[in-house]
C-alpha positions as CSV (number, residue, x, y, z in Angstrom):
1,X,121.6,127.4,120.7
2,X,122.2,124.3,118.4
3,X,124.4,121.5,120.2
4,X,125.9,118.1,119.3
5,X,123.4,114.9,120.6
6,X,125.1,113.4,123.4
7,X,127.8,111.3,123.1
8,X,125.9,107.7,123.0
9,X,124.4,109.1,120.0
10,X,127.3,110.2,117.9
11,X,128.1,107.3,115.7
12,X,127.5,106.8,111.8
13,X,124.4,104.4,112.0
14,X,122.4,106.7,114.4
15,X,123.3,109.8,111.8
16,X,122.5,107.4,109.0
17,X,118.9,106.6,110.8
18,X,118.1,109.5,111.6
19,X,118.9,111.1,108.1
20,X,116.4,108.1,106.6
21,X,113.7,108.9,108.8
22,X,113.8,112.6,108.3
23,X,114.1,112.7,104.5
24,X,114.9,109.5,102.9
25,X,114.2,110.8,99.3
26,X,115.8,113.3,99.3
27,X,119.3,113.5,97.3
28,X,122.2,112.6,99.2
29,X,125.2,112.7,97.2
30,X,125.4,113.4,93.6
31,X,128.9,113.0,91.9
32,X,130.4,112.1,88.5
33,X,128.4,108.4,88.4
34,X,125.0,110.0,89.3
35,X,122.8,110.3,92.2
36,X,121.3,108.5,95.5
37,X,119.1,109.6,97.7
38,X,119.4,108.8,101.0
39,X,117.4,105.8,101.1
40,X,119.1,104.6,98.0
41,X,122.8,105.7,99.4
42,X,122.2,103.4,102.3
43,X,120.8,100.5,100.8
44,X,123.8,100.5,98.6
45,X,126.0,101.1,101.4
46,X,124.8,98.1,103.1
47,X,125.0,96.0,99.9
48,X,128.2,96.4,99.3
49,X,128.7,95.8,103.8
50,X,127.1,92.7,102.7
51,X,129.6,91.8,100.2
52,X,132.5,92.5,102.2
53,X,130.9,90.2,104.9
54,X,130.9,87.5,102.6
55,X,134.9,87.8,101.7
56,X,135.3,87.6,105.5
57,X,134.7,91.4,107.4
58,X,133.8,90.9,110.3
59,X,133.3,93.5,113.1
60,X,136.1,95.7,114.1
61,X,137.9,94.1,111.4
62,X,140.1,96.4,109.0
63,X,139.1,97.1,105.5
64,X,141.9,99.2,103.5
65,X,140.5,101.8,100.5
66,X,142.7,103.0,97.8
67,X,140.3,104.7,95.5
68,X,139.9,108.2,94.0
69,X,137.3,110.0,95.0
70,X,134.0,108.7,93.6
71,X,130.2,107.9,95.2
72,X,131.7,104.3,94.8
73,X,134.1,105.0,97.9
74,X,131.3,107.1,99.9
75,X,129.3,104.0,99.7
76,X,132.1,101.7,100.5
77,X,133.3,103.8,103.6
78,X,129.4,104.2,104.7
79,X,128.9,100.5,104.5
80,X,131.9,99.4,106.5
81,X,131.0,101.9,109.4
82,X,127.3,101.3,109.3
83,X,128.2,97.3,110.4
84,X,130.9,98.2,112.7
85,X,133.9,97.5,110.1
86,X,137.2,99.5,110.5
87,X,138.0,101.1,107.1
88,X,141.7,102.3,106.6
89,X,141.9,105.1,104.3
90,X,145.2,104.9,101.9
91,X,146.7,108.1,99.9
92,X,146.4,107.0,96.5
93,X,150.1,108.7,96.1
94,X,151.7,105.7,98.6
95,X,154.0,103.4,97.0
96,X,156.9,101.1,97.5
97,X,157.5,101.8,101.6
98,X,154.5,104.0,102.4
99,X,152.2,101.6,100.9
100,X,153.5,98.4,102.5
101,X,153.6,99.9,105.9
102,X,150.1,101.2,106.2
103,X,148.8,97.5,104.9
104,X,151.0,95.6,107.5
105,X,150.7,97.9,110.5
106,X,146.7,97.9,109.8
107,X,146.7,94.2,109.1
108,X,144.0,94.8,106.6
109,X,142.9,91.2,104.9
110,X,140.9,92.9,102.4
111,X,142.4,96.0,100.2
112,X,139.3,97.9,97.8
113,X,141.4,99.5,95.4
114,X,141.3,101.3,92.1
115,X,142.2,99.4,88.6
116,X,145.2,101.4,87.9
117,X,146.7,101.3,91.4
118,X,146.6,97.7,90.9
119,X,150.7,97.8,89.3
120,X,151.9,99.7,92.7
121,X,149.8,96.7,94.8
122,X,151.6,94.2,92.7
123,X,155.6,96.0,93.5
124,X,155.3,95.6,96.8
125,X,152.8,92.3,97.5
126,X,155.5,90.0,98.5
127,X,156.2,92.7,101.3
128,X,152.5,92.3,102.5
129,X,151.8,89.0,103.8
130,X,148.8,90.2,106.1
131,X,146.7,90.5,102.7
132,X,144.4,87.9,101.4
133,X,141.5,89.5,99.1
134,X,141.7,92.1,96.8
135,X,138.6,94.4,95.4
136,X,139.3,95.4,92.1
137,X,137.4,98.5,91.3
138,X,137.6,98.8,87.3
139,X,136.8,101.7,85.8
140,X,137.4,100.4,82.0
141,X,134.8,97.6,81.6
142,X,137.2,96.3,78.7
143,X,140.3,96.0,80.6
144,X,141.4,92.1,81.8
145,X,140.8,90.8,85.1
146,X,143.6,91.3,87.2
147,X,145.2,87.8,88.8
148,X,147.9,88.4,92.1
149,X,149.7,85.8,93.2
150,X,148.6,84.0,96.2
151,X,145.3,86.2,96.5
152,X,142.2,86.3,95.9
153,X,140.9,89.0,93.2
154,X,137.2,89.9,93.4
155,X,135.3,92.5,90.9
156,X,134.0,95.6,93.1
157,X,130.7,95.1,91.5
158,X,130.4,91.6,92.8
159,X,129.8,93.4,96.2
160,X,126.6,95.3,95.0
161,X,125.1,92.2,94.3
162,X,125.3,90.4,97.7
163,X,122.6,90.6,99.9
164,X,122.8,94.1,101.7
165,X,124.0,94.1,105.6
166,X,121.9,95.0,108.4
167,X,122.7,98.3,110.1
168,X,124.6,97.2,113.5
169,X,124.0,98.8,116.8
170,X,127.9,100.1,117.1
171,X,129.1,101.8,120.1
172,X,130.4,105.5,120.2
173,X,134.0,103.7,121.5
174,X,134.0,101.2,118.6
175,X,136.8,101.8,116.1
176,X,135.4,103.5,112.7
177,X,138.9,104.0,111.0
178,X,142.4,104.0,111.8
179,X,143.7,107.1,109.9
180,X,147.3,107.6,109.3
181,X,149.2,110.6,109.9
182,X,152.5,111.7,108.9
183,X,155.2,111.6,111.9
184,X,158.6,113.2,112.1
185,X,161.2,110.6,113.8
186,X,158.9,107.5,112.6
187,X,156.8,106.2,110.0
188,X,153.6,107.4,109.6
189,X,151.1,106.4,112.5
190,X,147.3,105.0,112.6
191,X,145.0,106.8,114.8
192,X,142.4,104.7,116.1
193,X,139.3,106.9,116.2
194,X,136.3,105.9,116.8
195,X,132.7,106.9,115.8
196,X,132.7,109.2,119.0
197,X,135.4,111.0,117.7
198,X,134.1,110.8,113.6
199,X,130.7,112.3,114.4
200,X,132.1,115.0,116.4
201,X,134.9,116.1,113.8
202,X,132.3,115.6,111.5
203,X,128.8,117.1,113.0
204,X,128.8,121.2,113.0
205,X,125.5,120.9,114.9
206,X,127.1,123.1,117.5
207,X,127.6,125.8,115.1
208,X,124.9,127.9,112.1
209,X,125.6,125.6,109.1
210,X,125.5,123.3,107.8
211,X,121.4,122.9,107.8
212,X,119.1,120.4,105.7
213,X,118.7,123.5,103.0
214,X,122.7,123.4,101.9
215,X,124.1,121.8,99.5
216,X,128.1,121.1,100.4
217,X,130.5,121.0,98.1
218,X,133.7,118.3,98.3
219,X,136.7,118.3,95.9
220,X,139.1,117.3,98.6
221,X,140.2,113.2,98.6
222,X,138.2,111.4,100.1
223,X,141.1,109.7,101.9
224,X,141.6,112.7,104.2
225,X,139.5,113.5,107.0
226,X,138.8,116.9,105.3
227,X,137.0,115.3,102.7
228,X,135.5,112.8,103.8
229,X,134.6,113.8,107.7
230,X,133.9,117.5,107.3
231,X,132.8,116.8,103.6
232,X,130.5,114.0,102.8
233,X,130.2,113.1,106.9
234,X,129.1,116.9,108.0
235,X,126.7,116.5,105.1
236,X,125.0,113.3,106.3
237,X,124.4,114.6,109.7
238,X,123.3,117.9,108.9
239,X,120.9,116.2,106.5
240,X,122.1,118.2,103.1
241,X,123.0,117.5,99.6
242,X,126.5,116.8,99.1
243,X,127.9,117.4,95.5
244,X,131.7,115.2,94.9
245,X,133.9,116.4,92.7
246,X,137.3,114.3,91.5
247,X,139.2,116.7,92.5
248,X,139.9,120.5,92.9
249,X,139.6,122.3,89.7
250,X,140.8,126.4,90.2
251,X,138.9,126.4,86.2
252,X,135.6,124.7,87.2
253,X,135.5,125.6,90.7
254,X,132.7,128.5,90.2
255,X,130.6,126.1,87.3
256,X,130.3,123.9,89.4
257,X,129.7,125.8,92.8
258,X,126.3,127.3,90.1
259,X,125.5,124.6,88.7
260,X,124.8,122.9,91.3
261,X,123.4,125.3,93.9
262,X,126.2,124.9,96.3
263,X,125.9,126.8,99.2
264,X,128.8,125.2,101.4
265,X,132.4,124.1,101.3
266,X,135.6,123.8,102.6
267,X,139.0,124.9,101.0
268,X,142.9,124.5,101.5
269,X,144.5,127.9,102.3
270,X,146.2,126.8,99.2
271,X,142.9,126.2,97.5
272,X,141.5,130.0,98.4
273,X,145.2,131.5,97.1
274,X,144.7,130.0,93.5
275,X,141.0,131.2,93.3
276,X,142.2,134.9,94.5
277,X,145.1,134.3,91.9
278,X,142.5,134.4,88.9
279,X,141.4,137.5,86.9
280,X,138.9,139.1,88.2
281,X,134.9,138.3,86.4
282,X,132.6,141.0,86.3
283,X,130.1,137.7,87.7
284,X,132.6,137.0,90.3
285,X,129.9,137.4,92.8
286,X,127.4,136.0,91.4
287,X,127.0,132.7,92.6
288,X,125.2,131.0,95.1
289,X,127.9,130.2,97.7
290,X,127.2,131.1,101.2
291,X,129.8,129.6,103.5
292,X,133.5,129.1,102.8
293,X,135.3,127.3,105.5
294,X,139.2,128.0,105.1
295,X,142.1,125.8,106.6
296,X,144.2,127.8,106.7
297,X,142.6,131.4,105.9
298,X,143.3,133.1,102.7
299,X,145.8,136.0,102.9
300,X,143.1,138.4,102.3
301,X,140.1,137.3,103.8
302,X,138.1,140.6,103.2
303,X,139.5,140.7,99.7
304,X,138.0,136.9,99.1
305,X,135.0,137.5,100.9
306,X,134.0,140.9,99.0
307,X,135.3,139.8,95.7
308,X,133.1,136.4,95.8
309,X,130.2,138.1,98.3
310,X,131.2,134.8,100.6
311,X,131.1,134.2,104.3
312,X,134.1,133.1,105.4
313,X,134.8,130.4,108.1
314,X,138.3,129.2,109.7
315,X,138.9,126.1,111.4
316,X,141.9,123.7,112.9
317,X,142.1,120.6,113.9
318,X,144.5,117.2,113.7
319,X,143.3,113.0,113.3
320,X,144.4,112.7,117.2
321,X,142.0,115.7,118.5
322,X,139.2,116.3,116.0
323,X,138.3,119.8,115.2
324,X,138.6,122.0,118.3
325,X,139.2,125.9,116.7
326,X,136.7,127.3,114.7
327,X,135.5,131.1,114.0
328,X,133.1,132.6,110.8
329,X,130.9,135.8,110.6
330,X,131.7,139.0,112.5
331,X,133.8,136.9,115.2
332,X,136.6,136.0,112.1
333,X,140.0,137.8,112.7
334,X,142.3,137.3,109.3
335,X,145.0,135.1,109.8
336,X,143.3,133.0,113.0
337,X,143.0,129.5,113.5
338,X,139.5,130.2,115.2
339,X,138.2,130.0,118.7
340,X,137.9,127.2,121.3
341,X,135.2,124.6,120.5
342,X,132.5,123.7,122.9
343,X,133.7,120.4,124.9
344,X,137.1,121.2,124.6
345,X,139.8,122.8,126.9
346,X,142.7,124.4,125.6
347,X,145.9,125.4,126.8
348,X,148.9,127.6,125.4
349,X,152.0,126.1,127.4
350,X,156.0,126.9,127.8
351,X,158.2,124.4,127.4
352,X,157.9,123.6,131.1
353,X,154.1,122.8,131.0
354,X,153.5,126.5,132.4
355,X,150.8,128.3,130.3
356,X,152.1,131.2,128.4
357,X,151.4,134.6,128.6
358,X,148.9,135.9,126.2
359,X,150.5,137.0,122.6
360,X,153.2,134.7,123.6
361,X,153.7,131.5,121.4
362,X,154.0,128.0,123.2
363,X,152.4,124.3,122.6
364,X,148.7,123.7,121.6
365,X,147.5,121.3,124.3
366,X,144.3,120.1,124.2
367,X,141.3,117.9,127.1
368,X,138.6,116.8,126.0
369,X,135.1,116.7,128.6
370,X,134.2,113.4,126.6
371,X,137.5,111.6,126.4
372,X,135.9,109.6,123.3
373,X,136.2,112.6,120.7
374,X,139.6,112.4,121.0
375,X,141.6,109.1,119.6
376,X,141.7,106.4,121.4
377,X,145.3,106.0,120.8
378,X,148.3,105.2,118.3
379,X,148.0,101.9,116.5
380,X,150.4,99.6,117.4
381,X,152.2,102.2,119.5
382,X,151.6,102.3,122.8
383,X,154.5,104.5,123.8
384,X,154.0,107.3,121.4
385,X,150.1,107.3,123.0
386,X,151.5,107.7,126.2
387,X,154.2,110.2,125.4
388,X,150.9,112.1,123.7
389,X,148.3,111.7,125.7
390,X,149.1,112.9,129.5
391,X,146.9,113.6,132.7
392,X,144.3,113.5,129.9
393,X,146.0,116.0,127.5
394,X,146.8,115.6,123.8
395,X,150.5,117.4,123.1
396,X,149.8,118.9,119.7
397,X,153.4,119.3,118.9
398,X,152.1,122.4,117.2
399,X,153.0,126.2,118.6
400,X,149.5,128.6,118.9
401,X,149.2,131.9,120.6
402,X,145.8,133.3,121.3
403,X,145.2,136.9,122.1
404,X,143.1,138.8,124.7
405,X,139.6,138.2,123.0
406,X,139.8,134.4,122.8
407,X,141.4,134.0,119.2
408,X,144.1,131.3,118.4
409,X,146.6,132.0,116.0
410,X,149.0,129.1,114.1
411,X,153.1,129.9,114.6
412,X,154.7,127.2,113.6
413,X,155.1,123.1,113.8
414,X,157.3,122.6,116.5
415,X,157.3,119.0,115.1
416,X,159.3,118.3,111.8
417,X,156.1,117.7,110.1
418,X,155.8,119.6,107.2
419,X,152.1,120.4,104.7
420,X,152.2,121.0,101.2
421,X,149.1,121.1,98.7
422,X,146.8,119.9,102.0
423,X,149.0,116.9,102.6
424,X,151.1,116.1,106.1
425,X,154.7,115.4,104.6
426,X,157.1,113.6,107.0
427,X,160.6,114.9,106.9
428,X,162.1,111.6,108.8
429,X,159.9,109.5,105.5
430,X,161.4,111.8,102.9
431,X,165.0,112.1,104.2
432,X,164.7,108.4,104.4
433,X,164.7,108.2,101.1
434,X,167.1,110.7,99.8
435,X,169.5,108.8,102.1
436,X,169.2,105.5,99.1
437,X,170.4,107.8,96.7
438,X,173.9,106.0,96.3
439,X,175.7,109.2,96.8
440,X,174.5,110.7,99.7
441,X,175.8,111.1,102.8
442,X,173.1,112.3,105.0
443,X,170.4,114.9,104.2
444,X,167.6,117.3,106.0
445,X,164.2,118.0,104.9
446,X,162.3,121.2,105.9
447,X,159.7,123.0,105.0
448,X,160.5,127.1,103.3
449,X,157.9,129.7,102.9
450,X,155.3,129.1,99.8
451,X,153.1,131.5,98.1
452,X,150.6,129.5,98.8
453,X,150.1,129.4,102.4
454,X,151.6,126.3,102.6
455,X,155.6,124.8,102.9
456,X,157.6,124.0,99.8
457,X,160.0,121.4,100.9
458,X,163.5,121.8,100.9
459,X,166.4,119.3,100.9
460,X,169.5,119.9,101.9
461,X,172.1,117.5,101.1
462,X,176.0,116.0,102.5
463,X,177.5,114.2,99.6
464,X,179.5,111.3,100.2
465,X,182.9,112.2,100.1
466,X,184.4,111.4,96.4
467,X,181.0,111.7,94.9
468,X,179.1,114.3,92.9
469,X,175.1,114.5,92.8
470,X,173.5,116.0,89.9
471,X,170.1,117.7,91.0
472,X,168.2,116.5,88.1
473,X,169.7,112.9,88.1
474,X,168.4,113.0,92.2
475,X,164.9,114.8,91.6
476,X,164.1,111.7,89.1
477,X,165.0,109.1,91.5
478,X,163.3,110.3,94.7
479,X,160.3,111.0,91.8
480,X,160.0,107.4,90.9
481,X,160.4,106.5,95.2
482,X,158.2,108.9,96.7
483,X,154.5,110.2,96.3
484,X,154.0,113.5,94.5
485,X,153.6,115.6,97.1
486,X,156.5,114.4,99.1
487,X,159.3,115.6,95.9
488,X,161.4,118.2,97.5
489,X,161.4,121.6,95.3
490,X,164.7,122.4,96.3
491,X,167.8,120.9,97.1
492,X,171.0,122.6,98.4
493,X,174.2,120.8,99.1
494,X,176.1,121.4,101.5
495,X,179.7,120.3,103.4
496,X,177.7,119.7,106.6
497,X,174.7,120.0,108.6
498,X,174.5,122.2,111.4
499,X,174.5,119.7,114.5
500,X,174.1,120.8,118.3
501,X,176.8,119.5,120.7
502,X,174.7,116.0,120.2
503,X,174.5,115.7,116.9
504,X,171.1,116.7,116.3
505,X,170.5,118.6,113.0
506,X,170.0,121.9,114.0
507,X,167.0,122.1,111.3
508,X,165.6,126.1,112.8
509,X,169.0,127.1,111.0
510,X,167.9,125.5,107.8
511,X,164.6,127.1,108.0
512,X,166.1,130.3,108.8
513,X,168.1,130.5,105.6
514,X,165.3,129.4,103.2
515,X,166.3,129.9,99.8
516,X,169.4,131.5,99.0
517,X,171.3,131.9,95.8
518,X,172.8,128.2,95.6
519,X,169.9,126.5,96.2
520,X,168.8,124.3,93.3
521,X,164.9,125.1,91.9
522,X,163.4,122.1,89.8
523,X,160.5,124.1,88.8
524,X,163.0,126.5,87.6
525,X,164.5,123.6,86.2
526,X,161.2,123.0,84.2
527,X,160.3,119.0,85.9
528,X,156.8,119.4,87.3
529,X,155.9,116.9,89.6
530,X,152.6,115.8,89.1
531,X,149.6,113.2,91.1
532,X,150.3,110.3,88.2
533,X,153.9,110.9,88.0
């Protein structure tokens, strides 16, 4: 039975030196710019390490990425964790608040980032005193060189001519990347995981695929740890091809999939729904795709997998515990989260800590037998660790039931969190900013039921007393405030919110009532939220 190495070998420059010795011509990544093999990917990696070095990374320092996805990122990310440099992965949808908190809280010197991100940067750069260089990645060779005031401004291709880095011998309990994650009475929090917990997220040795022979497909950002850990990472160490896309395309999906010979990759629920949604091909299984890992699965997992003659794989996991559920083949039950992963134990509790019967919903709790593939903790927080991490145990906050045969199932987030289009969407962050709007009292966020597997986010809103809100007028200003994915769908106003005794927004209720006749509909309205908006 294939395993994982053990745990003094899982770190990115042991994967990367084992993938050069193995098969160092072999192609590595390919994407929109071209191609590398891996003995060209890491020489570049390591240039553009030795670049950085000479602006001032230095081991265990933080380097923050705002790119789209492009080999230009896989490179940078390699080369930071191949010479022991933290990278801090940024949504290329932050702005204004968001954007500002990740770069102070990280206290990231150096931001890489992509030209025409470069006008959100500039917003909020009094607000971000922490920041000294920034790496201006410019995609229009014609375009003027960007000055910011007070900083220095270096060309991304200036790094790929520095002499290239030497590999460093990191430690599996050396910090790789802090990656932030969405939380419900706070602003988003950095998870300091190190290459222990990286490689084991990432490596799928313990399980069939991937091998050397498959070819994985990515079209999730890079900037998630879907992506980029059980993308272009799961690649690395199982030795394949991995092919990059920009992003999802539901229209080129399958072109590209035979074009390129994929045999692997990993969708959103979301994604699977929108490929069901098309009319059928009379070539719909033809093509050469092998193994299609879902998170969540589709709604009709025998329908997808006959339709597109396509193994199907499920798999759950979160930044602060790696992926610990996983099922594919005969062992799949539709609508599971998967089965318990080697070198985990998991529990099912009650609210009293007591485990729950099986069939019986309670809290996902999760101990790891090597405590490194788990994070080592909440940046900057030491008090949300501790209030997560007990007797050894990560509280999810997420509600699971599992039935007699070993399968978990998802219920519910019994944090406020909410995930729409693959993205963690923090209600306290959102309702934050409704509560600018000049005319609002006080509002709730939660998530309704989508037709894509996935929440649609409703806001419900108290006016101020006097004042009137017009929906549209509302939807443009949170627009212009928050990133895409964060625009509630609906509002609904209301007198009040439901309150307990303590004055905590009974938010179940709003969930309860979904979306009821007076709730307002901006896609109904016809203002369509997109990525650039």
């Amino acid at each position: 039975m294939r395993q994982l190495p053990p745990i003094d070998q899982r770190t990115l420059p042991h994967a990367m030196r084992r993938a050069l010795d193995r098969h160092p011509d072999k192609i590595a990544q390919r994407g929109p710019e071209g191609e590398y093999t891996f003995a060209e990917c890491a020489e570049r990696s390591l240039r553009i390490a030795g670049g950085l070095a000479k602006l001032g990374a230095q081991f265990q320092d933080t380097v923050a990425i705002m790119l789209d996805n492009s080999l230009d990122f896989v490179h940078l990310w390699l080369g930071l964790g191949l010479t022991g440099v933290v990278e801090v992965p940024v949504n290329t949808a932050y702005k204004g608040r968001f954007l500002i908190h990740m770069l102070t809280d990280s206290a990231a010197r150096i931001l890489v980032i992509d030209e025409k991100y470069v006008p959100r940067l500039e917003e909020v750069l009094e607000d971000v005193p922490t920041l000294e260089t920034v790496v201006v990645r410019r995609t229009d060779r014609d375009s003027v060189a960007y000055t910011l005031p007070g900083r220095d401004v270096v060309s991304f291709d200036d790094l790929l001519h520095a002499e290239p880095a030497a590999i460093c011998d990191v430690k599996p309990s050396d910090l790789i990347a802090y990656m932030y994650t969405s939380g419900t009475t706070g602003l988003s929090k950095g998870v300091e995981t190190s290459h222990a917990h990286s490689y084991t997220y990432s490596s799928r040795e313990d399980s069939t695929r991937p091998v050397a022979e498959d070819v994985v497909l990515v079209t999730l950002p890079l900037f998630h740890l879907a992506g980029q850990w059980y993308g272009v990472y799961q690649a690395l160490i199982a030795g394949a091809t991995c092919i990059l896309e920009p992003g999802f395309s539901v229209s080129r999906f399958w072109d590209t999939v035979r074009a390129n010979g994929v045999t692997v990759t990993i969708l959103l629920g979301a994604m699977a729904q929108m490929l069901q949604q098309q009319a059928p091909r009379p070539d719909d299984a033809q093509n050469p795709l092998q193994l299609a890992v879902m998170a969540p699965l589709a709604s009709d997992v025998a329908g997808f997998r006959a339709r597109f003659d396509v193994e199907i794989g499920g798999v759950y996991g979160m930044s602060e515990i790696g992926a610990v559920l996983g099922s594919d083949g005969d062992k799949l039950v539709p609508g599971e989260a998967g089965m318990q992963r080697d070198g985990y134990e998991l529990r099912v509790v009650d609210d009293e800590g007591n485990e729950a019967p099986v069939g019986t919903a309670g809290e996902l709790w999760v101990r790891p037998v090597e405590p490194l593939t788990v994070m080592s903790g909440y940046h900057n927080l030491p008090e949300k660790t501790a209030d997560t991490i007990i007797d050894g145990w990560v509280h999810t906050g997420d509600a699971f039931r599992r039935d007699e045969h070993g399968h978990f199932f998802f219920v519910d987030r019994i944090k406020d969190a909410l995930r729409r289009r693959g993205e963690n969407v923090s209600s306290f962050e959102v309702e934050a900013v409704i509560n600018d709007y000049p005319a609002v009292l006080e509002s709730a966020v939660v998530g309704v039921t989508s037709e894509l597997t996935e929440d649609e986010i409703k806001a419900v809103v108290v006016t101020r007393e006097g004042e009137t809100i017009d929906p549209r007028e509302l939807t443009e200003f949170l627009i212009k405030r928050l990133p895409y994915f964060m625009v509630p769908r609906y509002l609904e106003f209301l007198d009040e919110l439901p309150k307990t005794l303590t004055q905590k927004i009974q938010k179940h209720i709003l969930r309860t009532e979904g979306v009821g006749a007076n709730v307002w509909d901006r896609e109904a309205a016809g203002i369509v939220v997109r990525r650039d908006s």
